[in-house]
N, C-alpha and C positions, 0 to 999 in steps of 0.2 A: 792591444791596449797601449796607448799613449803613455811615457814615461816622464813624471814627474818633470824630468830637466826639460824633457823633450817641449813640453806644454808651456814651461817659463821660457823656453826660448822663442818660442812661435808666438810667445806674448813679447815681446821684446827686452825680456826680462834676463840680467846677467849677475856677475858676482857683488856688483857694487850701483845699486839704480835710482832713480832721481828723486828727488822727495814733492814732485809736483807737477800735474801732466794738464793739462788743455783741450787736448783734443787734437790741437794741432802741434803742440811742442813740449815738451818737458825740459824742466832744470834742474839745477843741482844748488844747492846751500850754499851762500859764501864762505859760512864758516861752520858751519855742523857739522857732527862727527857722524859717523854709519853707525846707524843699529841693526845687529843680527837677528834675523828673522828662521825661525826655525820651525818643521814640520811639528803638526800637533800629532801625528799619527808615532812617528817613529826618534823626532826632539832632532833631524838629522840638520847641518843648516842647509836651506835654499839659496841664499846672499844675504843682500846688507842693502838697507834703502838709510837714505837722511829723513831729518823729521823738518819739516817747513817751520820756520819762525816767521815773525809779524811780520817781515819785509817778503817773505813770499808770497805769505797768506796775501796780504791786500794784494801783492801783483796779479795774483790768481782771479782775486776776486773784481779788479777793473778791469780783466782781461772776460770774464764772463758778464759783466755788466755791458759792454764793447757789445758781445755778441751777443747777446740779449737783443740789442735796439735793433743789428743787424735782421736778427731770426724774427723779429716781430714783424716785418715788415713781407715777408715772404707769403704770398698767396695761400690760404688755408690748402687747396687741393695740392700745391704744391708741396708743402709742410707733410701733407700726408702720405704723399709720395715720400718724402723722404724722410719719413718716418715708419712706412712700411718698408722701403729697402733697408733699414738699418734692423727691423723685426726679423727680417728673412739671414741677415749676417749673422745674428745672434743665434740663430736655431740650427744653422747652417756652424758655427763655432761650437755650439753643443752638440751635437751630432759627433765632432769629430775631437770632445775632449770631455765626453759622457763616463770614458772608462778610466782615465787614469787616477 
């Protein structure tokens, strides 16, 4: 059985984590404070993420607009190739964090 920490580490997840991810990068708030995040099972804390304000959110969101125009463009058999390898990551991550 995978252990709680174990599972937030392999997700790249630590004491203090960024309030907004990409896909390819994540950041951290200029100026927000961390909110603790705690097990709903046992109330234990896990860490502390920041909460994104309006100057993330839209960075978040030109930056998914960006790859939007990019990902449209990408041959359908192709898209679905790489949409099926990302199927198979996902089952392949559950397989190996089913139990904790």
């Amino acid at each position: 059985m995978v252990k709680t920490e174990e599972f937030l580490t392999q997700l790249g997840l630590g004491d203090k984590n960024p309030c907004w991810l990409t896909g390819l990068e994540t950041g951290h708030a200029a100026s927000s404070a961390y909110t603790a995040i705690h097990s709903p099972a046992d109330g234990r804390l896990l860490g502390s993420v920041q909460m994104a304000g309006t100057t993330e959110y839209e960075s978040v969101i030109a930056q998914a607009e960006s790859a939007y125009l990019q990902w449209r463009m990408v041959p359908a058999p192709n898209a679905a190739k790489s949409c099926a390898k990302w199927a198979m990551h996902c089952v392949h991550t559950k397989k190996h964090s089913a139990n904790w």
